[in-house]
C-alpha positions as CSV (number, residue, x, y, z in Angstrom):
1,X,24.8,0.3,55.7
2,X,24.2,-1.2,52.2
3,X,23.8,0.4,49.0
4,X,20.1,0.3,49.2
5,X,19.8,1.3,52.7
6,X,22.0,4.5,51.4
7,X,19.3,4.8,48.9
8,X,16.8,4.9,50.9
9,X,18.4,7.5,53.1
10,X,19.0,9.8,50.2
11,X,15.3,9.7,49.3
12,X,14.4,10.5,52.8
13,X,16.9,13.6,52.9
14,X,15.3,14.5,49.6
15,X,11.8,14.4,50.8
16,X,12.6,16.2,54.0
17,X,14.4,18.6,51.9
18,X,11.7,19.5,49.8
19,X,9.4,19.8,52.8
20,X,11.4,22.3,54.9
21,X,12.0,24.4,51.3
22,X,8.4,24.4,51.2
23,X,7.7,26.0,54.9
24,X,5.8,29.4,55.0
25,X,4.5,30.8,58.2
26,X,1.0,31.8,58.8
27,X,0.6,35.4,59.1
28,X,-2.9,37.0,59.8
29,X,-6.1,35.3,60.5
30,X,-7.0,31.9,59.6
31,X,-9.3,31.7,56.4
32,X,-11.6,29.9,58.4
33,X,-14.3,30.4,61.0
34,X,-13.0,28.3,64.1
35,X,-17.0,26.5,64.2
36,X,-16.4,24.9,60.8
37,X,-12.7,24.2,61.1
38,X,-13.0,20.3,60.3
39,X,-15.9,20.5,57.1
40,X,-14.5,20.4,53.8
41,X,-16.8,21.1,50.9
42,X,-14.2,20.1,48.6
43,X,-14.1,16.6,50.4
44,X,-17.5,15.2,49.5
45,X,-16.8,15.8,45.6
46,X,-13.2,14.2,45.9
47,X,-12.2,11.6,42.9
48,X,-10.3,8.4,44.3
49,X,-7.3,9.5,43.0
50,X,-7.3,13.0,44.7
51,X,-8.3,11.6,48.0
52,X,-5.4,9.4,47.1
53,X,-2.8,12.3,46.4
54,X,-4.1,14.1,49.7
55,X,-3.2,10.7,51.5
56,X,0.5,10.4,49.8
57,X,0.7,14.0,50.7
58,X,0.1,13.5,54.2
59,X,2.6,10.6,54.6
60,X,5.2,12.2,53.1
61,X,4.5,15.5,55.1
62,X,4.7,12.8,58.7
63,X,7.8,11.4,57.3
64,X,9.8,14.7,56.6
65,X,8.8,15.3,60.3
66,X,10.3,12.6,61.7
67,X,13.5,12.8,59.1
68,X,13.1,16.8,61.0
69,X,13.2,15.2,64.4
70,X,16.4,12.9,63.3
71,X,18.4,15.8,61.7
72,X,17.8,18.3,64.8
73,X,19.7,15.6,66.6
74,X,22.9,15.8,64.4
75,X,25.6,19.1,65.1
76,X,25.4,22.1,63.1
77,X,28.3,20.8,61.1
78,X,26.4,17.6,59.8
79,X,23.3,19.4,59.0
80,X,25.6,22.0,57.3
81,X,26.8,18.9,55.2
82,X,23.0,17.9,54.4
83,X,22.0,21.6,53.1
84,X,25.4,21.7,51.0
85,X,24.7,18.7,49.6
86,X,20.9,19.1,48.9
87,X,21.9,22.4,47.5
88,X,24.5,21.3,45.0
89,X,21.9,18.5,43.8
90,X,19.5,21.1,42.9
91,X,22.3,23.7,41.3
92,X,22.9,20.8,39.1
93,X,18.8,19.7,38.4
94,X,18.7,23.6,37.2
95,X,21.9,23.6,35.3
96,X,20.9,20.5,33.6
97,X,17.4,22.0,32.8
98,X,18.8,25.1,31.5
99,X,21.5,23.1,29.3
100,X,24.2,25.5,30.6
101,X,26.4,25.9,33.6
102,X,25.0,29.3,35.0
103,X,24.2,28.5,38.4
104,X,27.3,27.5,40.7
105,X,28.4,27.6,43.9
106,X,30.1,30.9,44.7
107,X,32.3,29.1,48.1
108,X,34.2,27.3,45.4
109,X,34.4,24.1,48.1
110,X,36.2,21.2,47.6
111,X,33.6,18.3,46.6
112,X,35.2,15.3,47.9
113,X,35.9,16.9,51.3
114,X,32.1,17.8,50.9
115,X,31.1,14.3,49.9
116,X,32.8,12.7,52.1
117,X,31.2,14.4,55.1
118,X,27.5,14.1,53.7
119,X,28.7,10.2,53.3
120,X,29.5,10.0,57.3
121,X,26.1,12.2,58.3
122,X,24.5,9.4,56.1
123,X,26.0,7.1,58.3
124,X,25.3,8.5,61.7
125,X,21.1,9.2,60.4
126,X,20.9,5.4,59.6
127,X,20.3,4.2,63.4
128,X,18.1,6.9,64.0
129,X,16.1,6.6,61.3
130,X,16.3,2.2,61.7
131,X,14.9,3.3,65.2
132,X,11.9,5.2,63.9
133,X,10.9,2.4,61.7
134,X,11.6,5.0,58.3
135,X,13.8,2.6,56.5
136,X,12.5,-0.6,55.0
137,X,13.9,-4.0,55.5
138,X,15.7,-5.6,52.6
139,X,13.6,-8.2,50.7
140,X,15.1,-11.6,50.1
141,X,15.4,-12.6,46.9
């Protein structure tokens, strides 16, 4: 796996990450009447560039699904090593933010034990996500 293969992965994981966080179940009723389902009033009135956000939306929201599928696949211990990870990226977005050092990890874990195994999950994602066509071939130069 090269650098930018690595990369790419680490994007994915982000995305995916992001996704998941974002999950809230539907509780109740739908909003909307089962015979108008499909219309949108808000569609006709769409700018280019929103109708071009919902798309980028959507394809992210298909590709954290199948990044879903791949992780499901791995042992509890690997996707263990993916949340830790993920987590201890955005501990440090928030104590960068917030210019201090209040938010930590209360396990204390040793971080090259724990970067080391998010290095080898990297490693056994890459042929799954090859196989699913989610990484992108290397451009010559």
């Amino acid at each position: 796996m090269t650098i930018d293969e690595s990369n790419q992965i680490e994007e994915l994981l982000s995305e995916w990450y992001d996704w998941q966080a974002g999950y809230v179940p539907s509780l109740g009723y739908g909003r909307v009447d089962p015979s108008c389902r499909g219309f949108s009033e808000d569609e006709r009135t769409a700018t280019a560039d929103e109708r071009s956000e919902e798309a980028d939306r959507k394809a992210a929201k298909k590709r954290a699904e199948q990044v879903d599928v791949c992780v499901d696949a791995l042992t509890w211990q690997e996707r263990a090593a993916i949340q830790r990870h993920m987590k201890a990226k955005r501990i440090g977005a928030m104590n960068n933010a917030c210019g201090a050092k209040v938010w930590s990890n209360p396990r204390g874990l040793d971080l090259s034990d724990a970067h080391a195994s998010y290095q080898a999950v990297k490693e056994a994602l890459y042929p799954r996500l090859m196989t699913r066509g989610l990484l992108k071939e290397p451009q010559p130069a």
